[in-house]
Biopython code that builds the backbone (N, CA, C, O; Angstrom):
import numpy as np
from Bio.PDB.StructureBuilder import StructureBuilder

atoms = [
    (1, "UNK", "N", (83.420, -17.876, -3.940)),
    (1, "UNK", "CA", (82.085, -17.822, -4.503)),
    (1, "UNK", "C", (81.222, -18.803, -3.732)),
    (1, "UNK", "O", (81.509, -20.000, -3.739)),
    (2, "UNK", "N", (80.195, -18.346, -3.081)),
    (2, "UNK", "CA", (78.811, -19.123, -3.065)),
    (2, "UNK", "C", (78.090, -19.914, -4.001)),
    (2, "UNK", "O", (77.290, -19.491, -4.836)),
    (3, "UNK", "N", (78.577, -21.596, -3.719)),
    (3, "UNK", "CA", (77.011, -22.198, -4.821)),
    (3, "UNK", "C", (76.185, -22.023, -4.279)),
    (3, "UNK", "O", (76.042, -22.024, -3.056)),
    (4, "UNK", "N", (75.180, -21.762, -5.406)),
    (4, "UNK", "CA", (73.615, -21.621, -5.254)),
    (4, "UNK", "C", (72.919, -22.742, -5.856)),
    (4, "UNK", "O", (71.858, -22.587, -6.460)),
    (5, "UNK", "N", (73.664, -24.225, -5.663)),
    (5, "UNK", "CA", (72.666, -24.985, -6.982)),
    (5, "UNK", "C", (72.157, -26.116, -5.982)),
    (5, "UNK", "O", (71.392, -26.959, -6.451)),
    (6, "UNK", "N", (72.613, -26.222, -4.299)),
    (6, "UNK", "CA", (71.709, -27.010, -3.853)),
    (6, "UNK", "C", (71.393, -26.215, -2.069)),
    (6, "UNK", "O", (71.825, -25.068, -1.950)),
    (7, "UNK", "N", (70.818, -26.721, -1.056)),
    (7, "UNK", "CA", (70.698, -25.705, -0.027)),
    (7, "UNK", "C", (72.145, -25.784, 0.740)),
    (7, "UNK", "O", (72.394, -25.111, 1.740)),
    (8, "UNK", "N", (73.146, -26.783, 0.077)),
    (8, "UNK", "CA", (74.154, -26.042, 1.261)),
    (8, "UNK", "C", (74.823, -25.485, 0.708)),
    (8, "UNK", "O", (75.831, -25.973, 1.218)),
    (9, "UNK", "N", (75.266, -24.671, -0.107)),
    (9, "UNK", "CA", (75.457, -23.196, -0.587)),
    (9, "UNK", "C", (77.051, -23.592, -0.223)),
    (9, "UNK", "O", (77.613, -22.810, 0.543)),
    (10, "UNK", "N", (77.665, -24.509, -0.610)),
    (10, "UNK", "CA", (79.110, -24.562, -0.237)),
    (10, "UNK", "C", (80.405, -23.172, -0.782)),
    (10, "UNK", "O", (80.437, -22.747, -1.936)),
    (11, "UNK", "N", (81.185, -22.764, 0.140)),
    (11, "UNK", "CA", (81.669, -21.962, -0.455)),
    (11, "UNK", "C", (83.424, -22.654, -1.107)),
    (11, "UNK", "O", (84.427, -23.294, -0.793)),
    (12, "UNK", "N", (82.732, -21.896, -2.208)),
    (12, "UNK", "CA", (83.658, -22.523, -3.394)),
    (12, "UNK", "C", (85.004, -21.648, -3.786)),
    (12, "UNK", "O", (84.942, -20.471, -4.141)),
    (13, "UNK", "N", (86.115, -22.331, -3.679)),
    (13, "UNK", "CA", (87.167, -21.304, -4.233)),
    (13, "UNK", "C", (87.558, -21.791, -5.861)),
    (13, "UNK", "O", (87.584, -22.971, -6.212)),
    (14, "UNK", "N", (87.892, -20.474, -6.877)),
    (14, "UNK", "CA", (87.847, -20.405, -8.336)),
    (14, "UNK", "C", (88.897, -20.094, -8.747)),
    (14, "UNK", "O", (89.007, -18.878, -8.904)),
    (15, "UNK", "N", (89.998, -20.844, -9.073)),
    (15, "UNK", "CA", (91.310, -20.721, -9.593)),
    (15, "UNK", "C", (90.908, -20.399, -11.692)),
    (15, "UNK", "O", (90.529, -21.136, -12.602)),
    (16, "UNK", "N", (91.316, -18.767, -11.574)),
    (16, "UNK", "CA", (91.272, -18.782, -13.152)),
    (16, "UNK", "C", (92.411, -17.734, -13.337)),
    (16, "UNK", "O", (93.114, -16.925, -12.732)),
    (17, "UNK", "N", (92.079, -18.392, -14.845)),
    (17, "UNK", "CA", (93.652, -18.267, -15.612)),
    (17, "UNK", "C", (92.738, -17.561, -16.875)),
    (17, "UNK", "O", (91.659, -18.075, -17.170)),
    (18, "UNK", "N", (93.219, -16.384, -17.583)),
    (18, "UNK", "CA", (92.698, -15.874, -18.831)),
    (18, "UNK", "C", (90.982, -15.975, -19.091)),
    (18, "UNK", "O", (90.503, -16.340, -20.165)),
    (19, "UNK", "N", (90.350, -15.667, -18.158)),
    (19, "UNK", "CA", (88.886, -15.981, -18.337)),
    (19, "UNK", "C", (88.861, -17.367, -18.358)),
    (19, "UNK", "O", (87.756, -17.509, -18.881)),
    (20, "UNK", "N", (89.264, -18.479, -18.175)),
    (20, "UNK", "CA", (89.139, -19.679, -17.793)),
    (20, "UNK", "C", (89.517, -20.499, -16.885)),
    (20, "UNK", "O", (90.658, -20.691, -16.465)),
    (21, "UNK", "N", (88.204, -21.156, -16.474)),
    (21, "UNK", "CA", (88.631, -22.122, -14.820)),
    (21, "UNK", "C", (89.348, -22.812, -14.897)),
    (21, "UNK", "O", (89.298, -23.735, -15.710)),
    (22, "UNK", "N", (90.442, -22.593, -13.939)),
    (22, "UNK", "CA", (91.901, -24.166, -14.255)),
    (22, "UNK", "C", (91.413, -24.952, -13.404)),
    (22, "UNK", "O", (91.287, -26.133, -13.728)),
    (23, "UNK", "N", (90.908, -24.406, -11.770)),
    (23, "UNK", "CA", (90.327, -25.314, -10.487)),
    (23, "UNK", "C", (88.952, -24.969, -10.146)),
    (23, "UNK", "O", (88.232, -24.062, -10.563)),
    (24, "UNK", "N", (88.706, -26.085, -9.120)),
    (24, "UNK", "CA", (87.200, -25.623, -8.523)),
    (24, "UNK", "C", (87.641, -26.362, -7.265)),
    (24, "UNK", "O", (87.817, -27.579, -7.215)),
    (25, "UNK", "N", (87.812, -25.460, -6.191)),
    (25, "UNK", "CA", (87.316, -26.439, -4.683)),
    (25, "UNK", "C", (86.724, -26.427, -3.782)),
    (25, "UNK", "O", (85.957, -25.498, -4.037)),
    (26, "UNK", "N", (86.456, -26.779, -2.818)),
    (26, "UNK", "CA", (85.346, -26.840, -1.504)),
    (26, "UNK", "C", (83.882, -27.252, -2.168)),
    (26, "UNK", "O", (82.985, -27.229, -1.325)),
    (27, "UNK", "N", (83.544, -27.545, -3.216)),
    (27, "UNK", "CA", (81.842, -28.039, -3.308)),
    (27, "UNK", "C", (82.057, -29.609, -2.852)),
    (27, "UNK", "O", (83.007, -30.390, -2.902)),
    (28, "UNK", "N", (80.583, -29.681, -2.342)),
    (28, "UNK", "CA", (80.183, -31.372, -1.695)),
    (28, "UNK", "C", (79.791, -31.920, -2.575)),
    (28, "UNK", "O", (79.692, -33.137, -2.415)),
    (29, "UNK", "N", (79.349, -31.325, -3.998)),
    (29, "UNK", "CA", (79.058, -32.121, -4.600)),
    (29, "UNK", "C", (79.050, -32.082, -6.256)),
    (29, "UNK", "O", (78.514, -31.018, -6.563)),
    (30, "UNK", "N", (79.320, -32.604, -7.107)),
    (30, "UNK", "CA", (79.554, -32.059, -8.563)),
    (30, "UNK", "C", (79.005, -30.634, -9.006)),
    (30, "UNK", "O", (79.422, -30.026, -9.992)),
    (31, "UNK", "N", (77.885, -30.128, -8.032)),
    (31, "UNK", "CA", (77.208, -29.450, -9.445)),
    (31, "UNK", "C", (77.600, -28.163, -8.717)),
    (31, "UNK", "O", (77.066, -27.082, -8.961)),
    (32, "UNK", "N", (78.785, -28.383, -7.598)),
    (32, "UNK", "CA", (79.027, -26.869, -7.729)),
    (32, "UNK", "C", (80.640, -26.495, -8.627)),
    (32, "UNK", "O", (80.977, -25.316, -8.732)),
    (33, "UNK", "N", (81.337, -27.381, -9.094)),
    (33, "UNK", "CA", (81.877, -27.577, -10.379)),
    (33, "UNK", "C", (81.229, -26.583, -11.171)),
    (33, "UNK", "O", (81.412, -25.387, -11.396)),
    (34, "UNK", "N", (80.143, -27.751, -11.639)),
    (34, "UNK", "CA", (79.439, -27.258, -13.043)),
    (34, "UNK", "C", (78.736, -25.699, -12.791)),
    (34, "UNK", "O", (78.513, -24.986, -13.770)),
    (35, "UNK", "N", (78.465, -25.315, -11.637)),
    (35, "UNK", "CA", (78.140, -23.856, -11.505)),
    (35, "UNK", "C", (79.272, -23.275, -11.878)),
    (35, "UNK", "O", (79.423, -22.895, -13.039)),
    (36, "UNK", "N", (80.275, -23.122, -10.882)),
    (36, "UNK", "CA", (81.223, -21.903, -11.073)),
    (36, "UNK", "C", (81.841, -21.882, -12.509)),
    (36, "UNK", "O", (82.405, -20.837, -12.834)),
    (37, "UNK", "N", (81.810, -22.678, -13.203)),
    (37, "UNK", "CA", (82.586, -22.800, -14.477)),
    (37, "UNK", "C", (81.492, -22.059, -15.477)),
    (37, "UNK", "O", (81.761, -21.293, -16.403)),
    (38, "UNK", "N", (80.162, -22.506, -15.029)),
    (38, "UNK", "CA", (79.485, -21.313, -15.492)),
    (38, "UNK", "C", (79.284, -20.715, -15.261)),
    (38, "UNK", "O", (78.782, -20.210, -16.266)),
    (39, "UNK", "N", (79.169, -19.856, -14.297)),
    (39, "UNK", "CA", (79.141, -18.560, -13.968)),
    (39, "UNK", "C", (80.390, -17.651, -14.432)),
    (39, "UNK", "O", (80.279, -16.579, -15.027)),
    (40, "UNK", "N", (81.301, -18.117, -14.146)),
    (40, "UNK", "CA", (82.688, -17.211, -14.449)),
    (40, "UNK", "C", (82.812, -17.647, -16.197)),
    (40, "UNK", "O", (83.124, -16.750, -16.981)),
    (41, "UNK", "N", (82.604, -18.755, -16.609)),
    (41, "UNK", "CA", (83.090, -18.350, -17.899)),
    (41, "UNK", "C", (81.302, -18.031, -19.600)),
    (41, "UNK", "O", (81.311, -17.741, -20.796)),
    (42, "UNK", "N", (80.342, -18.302, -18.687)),
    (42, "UNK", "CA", (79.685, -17.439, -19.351)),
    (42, "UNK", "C", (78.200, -17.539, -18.852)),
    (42, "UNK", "O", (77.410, -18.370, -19.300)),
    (43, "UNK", "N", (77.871, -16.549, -17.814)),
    (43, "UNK", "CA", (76.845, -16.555, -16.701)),
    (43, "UNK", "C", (75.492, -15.959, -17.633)),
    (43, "UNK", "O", (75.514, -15.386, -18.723)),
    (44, "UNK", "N", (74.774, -16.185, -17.098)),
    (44, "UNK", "CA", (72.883, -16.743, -17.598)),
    (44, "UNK", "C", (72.520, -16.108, -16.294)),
    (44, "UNK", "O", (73.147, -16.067, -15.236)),
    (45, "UNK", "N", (71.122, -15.527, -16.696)),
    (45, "UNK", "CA", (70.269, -14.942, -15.842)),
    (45, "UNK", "C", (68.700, -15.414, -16.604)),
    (45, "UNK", "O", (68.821, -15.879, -17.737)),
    (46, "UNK", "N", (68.221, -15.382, -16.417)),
    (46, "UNK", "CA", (66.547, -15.546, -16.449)),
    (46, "UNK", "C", (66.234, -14.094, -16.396)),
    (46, "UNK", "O", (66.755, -13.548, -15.424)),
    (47, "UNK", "N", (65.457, -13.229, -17.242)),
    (47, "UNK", "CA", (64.903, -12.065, -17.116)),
    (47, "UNK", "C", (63.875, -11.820, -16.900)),
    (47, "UNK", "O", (63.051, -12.350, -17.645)),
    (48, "UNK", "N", (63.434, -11.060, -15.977)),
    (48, "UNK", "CA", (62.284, -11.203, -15.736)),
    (48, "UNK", "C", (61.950, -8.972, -15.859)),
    (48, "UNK", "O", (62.796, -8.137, -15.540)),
    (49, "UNK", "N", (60.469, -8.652, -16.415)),
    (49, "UNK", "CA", (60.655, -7.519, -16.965)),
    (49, "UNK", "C", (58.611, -6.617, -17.488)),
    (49, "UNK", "O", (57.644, -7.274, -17.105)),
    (50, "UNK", "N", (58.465, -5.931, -17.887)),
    (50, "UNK", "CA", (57.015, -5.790, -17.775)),
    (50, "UNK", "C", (57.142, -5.127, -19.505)),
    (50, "UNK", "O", (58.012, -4.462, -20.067)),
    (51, "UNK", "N", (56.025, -5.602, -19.883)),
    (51, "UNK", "CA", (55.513, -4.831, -21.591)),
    (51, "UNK", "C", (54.732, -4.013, -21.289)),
    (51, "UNK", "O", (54.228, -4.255, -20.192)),
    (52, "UNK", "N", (54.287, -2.895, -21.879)),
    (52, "UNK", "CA", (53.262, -1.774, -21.884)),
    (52, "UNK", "C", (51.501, -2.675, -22.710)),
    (52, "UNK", "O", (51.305, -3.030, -23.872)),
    (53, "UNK", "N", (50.909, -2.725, -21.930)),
    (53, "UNK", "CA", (49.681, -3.393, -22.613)),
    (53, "UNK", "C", (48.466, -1.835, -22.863)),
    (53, "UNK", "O", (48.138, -0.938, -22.088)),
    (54, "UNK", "N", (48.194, -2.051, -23.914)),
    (54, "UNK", "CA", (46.972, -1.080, -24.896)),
    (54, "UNK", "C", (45.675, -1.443, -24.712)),
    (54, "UNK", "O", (45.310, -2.561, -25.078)),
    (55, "UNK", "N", (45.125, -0.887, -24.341)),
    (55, "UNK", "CA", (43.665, -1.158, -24.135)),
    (55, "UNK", "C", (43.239, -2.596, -23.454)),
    (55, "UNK", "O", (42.078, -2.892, -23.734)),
    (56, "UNK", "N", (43.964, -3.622, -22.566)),
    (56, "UNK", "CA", (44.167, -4.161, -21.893)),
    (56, "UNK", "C", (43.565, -3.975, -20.369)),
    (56, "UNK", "O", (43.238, -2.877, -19.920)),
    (57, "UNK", "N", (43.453, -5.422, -19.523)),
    (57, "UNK", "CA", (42.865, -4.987, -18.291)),
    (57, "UNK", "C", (44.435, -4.853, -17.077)),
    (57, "UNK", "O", (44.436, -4.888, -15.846)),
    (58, "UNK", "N", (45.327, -4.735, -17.812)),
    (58, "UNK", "CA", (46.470, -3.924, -17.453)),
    (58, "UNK", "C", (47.185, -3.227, -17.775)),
    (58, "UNK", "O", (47.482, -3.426, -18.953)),
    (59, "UNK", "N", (47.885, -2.113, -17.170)),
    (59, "UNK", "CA", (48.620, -1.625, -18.294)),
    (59, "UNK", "C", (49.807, -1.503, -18.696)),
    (59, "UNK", "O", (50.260, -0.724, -19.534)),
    (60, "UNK", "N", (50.504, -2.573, -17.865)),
    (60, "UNK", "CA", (51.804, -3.269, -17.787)),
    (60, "UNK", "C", (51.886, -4.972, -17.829)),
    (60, "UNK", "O", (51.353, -5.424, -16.816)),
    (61, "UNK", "N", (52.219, -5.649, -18.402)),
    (61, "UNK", "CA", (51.909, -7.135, -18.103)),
    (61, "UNK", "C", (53.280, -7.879, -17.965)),
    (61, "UNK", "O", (54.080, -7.995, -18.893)),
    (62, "UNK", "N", (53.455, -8.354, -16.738)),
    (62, "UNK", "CA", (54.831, -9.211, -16.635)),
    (62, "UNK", "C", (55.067, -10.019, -17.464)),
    (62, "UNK", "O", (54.178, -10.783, -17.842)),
    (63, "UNK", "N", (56.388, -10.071, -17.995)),
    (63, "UNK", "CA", (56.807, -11.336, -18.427)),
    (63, "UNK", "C", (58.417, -11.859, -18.263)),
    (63, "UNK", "O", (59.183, -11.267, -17.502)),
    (64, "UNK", "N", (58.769, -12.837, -18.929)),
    (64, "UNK", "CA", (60.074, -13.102, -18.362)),
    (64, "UNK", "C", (60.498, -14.282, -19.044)),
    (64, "UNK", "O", (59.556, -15.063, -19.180)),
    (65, "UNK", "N", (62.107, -14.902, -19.761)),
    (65, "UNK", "CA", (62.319, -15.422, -20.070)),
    (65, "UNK", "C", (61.876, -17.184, -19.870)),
    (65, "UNK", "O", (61.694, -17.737, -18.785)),
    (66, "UNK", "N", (61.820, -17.539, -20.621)),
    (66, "UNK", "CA", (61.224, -19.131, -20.192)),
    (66, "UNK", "C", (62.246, -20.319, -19.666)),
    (66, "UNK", "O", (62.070, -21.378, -19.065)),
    (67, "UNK", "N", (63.695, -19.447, -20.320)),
    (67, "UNK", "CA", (64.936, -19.935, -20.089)),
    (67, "UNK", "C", (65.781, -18.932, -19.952)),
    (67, "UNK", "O", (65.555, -17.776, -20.307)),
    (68, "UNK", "N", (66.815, -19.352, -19.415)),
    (68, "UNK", "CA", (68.597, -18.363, -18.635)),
    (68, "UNK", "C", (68.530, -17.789, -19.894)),
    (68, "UNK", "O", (67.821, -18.426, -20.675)),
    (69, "UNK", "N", (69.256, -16.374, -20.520)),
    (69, "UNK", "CA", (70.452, -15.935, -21.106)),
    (69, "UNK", "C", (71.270, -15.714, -21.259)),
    (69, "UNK", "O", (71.811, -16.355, -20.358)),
    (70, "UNK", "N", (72.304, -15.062, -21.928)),
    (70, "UNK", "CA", (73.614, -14.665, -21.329)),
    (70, "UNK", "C", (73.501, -13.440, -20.955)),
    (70, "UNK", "O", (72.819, -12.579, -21.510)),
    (71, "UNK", "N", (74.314, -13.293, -19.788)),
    (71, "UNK", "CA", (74.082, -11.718, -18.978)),
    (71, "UNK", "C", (74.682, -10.749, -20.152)),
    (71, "UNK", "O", (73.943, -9.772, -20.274)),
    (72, "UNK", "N", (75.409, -10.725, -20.742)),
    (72, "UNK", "CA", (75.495, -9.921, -21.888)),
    (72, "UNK", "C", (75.093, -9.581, -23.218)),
    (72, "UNK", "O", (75.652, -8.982, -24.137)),
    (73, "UNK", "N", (73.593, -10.306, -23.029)),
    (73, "UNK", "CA", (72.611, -9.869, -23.874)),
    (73, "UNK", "C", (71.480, -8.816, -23.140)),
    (73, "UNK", "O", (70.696, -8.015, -23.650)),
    (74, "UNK", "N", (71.748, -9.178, -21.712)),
    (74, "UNK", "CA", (70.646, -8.445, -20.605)),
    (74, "UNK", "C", (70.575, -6.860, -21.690)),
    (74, "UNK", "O", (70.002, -7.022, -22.767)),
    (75, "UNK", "N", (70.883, -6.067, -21.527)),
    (75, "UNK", "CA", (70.593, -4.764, -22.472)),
    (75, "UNK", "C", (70.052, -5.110, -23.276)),
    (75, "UNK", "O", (68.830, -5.008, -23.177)),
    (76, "UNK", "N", (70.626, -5.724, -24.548)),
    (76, "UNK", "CA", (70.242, -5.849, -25.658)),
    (76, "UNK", "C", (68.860, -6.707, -25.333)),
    (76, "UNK", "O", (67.938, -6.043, -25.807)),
    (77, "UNK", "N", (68.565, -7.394, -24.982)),
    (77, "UNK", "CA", (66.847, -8.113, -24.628)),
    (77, "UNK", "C", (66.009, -6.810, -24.166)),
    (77, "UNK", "O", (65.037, -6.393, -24.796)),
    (78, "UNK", "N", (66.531, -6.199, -22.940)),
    (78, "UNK", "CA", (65.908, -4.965, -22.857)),
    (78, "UNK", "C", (65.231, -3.978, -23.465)),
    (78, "UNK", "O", (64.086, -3.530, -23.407)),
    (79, "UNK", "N", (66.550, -3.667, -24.266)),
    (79, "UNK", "CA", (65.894, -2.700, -25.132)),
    (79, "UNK", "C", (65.091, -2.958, -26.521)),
    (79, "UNK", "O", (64.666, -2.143, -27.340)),
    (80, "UNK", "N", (65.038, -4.223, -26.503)),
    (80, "UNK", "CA", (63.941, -5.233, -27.371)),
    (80, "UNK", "C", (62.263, -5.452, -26.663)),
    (80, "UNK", "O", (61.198, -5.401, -27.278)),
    (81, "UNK", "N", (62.443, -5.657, -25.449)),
    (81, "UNK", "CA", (61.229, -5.214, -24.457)),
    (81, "UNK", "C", (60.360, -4.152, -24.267)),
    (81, "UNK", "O", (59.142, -4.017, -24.148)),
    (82, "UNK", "N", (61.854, -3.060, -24.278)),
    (82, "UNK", "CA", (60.861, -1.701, -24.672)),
    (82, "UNK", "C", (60.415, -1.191, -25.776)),
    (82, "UNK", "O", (60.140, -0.018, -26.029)),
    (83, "UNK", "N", (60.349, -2.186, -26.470)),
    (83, "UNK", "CA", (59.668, -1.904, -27.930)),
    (83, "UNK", "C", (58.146, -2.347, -27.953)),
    (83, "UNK", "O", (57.256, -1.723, -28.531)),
    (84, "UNK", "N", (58.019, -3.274, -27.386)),
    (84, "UNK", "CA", (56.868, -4.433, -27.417)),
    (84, "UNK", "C", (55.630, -3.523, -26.932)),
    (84, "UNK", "O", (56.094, -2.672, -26.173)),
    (85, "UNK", "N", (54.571, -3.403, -27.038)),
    (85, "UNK", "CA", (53.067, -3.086, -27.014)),
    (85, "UNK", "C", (52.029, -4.470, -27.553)),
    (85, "UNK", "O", (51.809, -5.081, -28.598)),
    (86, "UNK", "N", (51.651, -4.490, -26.332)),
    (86, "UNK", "CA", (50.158, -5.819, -26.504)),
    (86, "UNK", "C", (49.245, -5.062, -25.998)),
    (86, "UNK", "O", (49.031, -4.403, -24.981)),
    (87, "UNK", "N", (48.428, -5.523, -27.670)),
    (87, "UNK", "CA", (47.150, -5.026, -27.777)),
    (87, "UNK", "C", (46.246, -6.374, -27.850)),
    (87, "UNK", "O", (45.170, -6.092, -28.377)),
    (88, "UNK", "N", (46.287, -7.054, -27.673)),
    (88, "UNK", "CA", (45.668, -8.389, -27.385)),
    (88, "UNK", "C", (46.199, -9.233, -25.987)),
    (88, "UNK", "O", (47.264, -9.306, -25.375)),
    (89, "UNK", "N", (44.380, -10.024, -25.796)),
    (89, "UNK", "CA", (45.017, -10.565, -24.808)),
    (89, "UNK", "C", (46.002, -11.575, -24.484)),
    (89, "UNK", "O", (46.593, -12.097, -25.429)),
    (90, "UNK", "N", (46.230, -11.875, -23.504)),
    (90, "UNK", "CA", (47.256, -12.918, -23.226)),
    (90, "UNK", "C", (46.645, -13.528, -21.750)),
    (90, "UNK", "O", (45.731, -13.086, -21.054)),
    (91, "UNK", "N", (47.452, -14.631, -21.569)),
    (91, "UNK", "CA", (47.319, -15.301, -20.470)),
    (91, "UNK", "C", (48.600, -15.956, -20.110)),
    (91, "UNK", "O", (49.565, -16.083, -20.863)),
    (92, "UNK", "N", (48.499, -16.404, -18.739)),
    (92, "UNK", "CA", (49.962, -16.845, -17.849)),
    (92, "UNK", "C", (50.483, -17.614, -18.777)),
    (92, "UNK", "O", (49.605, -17.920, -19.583)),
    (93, "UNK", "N", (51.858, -18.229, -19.129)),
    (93, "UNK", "CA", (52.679, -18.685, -20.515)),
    (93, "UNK", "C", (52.168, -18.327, -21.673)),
    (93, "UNK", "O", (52.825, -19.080, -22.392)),
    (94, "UNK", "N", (51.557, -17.803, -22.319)),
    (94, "UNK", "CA", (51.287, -17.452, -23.398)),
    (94, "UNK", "C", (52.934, -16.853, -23.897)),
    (94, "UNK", "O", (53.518, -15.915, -23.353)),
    (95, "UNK", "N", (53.375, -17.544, -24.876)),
    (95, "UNK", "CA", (54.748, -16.561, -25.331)),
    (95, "UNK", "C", (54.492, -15.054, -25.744)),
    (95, "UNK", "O", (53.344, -15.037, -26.187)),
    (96, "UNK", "N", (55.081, -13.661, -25.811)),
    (96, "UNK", "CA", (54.941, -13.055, -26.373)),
    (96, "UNK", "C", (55.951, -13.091, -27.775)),
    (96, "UNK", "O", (55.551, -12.818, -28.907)),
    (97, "UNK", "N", (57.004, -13.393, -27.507)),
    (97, "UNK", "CA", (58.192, -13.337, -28.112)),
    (97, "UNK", "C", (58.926, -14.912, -28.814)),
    (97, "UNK", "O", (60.041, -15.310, -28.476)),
    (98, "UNK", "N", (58.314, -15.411, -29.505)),
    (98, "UNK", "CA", (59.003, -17.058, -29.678)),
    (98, "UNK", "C", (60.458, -16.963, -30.092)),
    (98, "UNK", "O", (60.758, -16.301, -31.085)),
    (99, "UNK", "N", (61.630, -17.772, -29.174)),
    (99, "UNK", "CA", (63.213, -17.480, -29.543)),
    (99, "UNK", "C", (63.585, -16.060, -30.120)),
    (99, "UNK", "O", (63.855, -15.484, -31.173)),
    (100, "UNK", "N", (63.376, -15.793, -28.315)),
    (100, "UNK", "CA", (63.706, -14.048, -28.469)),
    (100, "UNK", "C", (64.705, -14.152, -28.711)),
    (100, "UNK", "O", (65.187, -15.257, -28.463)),
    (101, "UNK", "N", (65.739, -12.958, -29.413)),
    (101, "UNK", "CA", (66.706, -12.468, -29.697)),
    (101, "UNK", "C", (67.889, -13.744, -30.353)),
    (101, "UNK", "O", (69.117, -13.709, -30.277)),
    (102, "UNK", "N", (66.889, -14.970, -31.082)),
    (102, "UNK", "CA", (67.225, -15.787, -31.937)),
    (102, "UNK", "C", (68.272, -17.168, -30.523)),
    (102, "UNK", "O", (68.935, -18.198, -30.647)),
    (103, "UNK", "N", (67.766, -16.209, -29.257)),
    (103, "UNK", "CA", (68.706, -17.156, -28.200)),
    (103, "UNK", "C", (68.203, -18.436, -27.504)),
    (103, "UNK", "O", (68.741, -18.981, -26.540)),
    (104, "UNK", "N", (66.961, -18.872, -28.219)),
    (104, "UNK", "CA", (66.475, -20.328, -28.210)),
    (104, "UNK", "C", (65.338, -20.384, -26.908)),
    (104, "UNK", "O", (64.873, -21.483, -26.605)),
    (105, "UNK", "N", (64.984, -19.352, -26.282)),
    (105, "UNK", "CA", (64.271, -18.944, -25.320)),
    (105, "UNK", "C", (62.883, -17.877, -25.826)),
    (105, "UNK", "O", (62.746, -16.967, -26.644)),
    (106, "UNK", "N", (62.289, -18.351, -25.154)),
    (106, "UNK", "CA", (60.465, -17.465, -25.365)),
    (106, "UNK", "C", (60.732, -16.574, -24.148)),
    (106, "UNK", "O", (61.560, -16.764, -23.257)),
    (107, "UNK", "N", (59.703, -15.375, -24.315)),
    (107, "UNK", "CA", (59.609, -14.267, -23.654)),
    (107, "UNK", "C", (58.153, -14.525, -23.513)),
    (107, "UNK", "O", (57.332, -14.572, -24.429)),
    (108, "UNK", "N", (57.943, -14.683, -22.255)),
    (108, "UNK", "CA", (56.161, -15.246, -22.251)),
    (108, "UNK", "C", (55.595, -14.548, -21.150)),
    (108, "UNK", "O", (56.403, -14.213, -20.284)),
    (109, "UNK", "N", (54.131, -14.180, -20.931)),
    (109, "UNK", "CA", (53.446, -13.570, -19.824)),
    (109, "UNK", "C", (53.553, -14.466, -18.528)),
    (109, "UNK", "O", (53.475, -15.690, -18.630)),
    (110, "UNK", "N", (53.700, -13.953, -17.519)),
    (110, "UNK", "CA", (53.742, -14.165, -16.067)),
    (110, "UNK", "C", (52.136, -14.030, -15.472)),
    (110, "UNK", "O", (51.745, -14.792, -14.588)),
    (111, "UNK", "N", (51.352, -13.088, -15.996)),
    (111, "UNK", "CA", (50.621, -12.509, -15.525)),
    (111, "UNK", "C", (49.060, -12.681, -16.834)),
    (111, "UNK", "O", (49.369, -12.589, -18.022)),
    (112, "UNK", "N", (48.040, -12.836, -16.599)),
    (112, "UNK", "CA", (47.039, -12.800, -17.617)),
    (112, "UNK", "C", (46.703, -10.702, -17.858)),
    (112, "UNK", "O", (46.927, -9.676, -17.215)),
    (113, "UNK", "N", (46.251, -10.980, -18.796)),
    (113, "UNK", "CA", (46.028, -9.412, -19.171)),
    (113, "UNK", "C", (44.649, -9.542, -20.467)),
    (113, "UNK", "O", (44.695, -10.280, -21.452)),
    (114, "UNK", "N", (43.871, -8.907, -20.216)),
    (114, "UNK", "CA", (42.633, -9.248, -21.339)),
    (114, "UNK", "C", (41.713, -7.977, -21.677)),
    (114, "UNK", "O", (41.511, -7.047, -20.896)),
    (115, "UNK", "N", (41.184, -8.096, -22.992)),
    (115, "UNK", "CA", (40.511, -6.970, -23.648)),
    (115, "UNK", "C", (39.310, -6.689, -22.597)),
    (115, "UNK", "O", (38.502, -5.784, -22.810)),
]
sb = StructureBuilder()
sb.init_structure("model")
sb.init_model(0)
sb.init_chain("A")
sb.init_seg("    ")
for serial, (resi, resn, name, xyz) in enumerate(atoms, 1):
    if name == "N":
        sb.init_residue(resn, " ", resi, " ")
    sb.init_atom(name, np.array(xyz, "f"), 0.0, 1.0, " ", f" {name:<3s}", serial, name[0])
structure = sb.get_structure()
């Protein structure tokens, strides 16, 4: 595995046992540890995704988690997204969603969008 948590991208080898890391080696420096252990034992993505806006000066408006999730909510957030219709405006962070899907993270505009 490739860390991605500083620019030298050390490549890391991942000794696991039952869905859990027994080793971590080749990183230069702690935090590619603390990556691979998260990634393999319960990986986060940041979503990033568009709402349908109503009478709006768009008619799609980006938005995207404010924080990581777990990749195995990715669907389930989704298909919570495609529910959403803004009919009011918004602007860049404006949340749409406060602790979406109760996972301690806002779903907020990327993009301004206005009546």
């Amino acid at each position: 595995m490739i860390c991605i948590e500083c620019p030298k991208g050390c490549v890391l080898s991942v000794e696991v046992e039952n869905g859990k890391v027994v080793s971590v080696s080749g990183g230069q420096c702690p935090r590619g540890e603390i990556y691979a252990v998260a990634e393999i034992e319960n990986p986060k993505r940041i979503l990033t995704s568009t709402v349908i806006a109503e009478d709006l000066s768009l008619k799609m408006v980006p938005v995207r988690t404010d924080g990581p999730i777990p990749k195995v909510k990715i669907f389930e957030a989704m298909a919570e997204i495609r529910k959403i219709r803004l009919t009011n405006s918004v602007y860049m962070g404006d949340p749409i969603i406060k602790d979406f899907l109760g996972l301690g993270v806002n779903l907020v505009a990327t993009r301004e969008a206005v009546k």
